[in-house]
C-alpha positions, 0 to 999 in steps of 0.5 A: 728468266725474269726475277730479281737479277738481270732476268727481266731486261726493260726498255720502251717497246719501239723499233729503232731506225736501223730496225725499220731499215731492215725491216726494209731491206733485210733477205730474212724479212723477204722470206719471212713474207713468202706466202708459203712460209707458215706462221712459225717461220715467220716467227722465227725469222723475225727472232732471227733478224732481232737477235742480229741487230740485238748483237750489232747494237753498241748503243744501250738503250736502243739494244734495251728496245731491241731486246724488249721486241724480243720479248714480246715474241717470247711472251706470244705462246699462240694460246688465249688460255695459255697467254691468260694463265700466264698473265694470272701467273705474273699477277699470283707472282707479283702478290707472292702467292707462289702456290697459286702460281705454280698451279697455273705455270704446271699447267702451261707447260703441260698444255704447251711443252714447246713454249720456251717462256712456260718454262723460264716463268717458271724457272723464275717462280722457283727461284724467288722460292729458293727452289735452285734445283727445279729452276736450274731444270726449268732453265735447261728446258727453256734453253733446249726450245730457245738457246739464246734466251738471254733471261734464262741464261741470266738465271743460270748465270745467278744461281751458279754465283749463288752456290759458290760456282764461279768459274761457271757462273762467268762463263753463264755471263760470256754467253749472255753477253754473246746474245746481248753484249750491251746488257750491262749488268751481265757486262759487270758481273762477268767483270767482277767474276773475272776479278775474284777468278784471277785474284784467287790464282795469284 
């Protein structure tokens, strides 16, 4: 989920060096080059290898650039007219006209159910509009087509902090780290929560 919190994860769009040794070496990029393999496989075994060396990378900004990649796979919906709705989307976003971007981000998950990012931009629309019960929905959508979504897991993770849930709220933030340990904001308010947790106990 992309918005105000730990949504949106940045970082310079380049493959690392132990990217490209195993994009080299690795068995999943030798099946994924199988020519029997359809585009969705190979796909998927690409976001396979990413979220490895998402999981492996102790080094910060080379685990931002890790997790920039993965968006950009996220971001691919295989759909000009889905890819150009969701580009007016984040412009009517960006300019807070939020009806305007519903209106567009309805019509991508109905054109495109399985597209896990449909669902996250929208999840991330009605969280800007204070709308937690459709984002929360939107979110569990998003995770039943892409369990490791880091963004949408991010999401879930604020509005429980927001509604006063903290217990949830921190183990929202265990899951993400579990995807991506080095993203440092989560590695904070998962501290933080477990502070106010075990000071609420004493």
């Amino acid at each position: 989920m992309r918005s105000v919190f730990v949504f949106a994860v940045g970082g310079v769009l380049a493959i690392t060096p132990a990217l490209a040794v195993a994009q080299e070496q690795g068995p999943v990029q030798q099946q994924a080059a199988l020519p029997n393999q359809t585009l969705a496989q190979k796909r998927a075994a690409r976001l396979d290898e990413l979220f490895a060396s998402l999981k492996r990378e102790s080094n910060e900004v080379k685990a931002a650039r890790i997790a920039s990649l993965i968006q950009n796979q996220w971001q691919n919906s295989g759909s000009a007219t889905v890819d150009l709705m969701m580009a007016w989307s984040a412009k009517a976003m960006e300019d807070k006209k939020y009806s305007m971007a519903l209106d567009f981000l309805d019509q991508v998950v109905v054109m495109k159910p399985d597209y896990a990012e449909g669902w996250n931009r929208r999840a991330t629309l009605h969280f800007m509009m204070n709308d937690y019960g459709r984002s929360m929905a939107d979110i569990q959508r998003t995770l039943s087509l892409e369990p490791r979504h880091f963004g949408a897991l991010s999401g879930m993770a604020a509005i429980l902090k927001d509604t006063g849930r903290k217990e949830a709220a921190l183990e929202a933030f265990e899951r993400v780290l579990t995807v991506y340990p080095m993203l440092r904001a989560a590695q904070a308010q998962a501290g933080e929560l477990a502070d106010e947790l075990t000071g609420q106990r004493t």
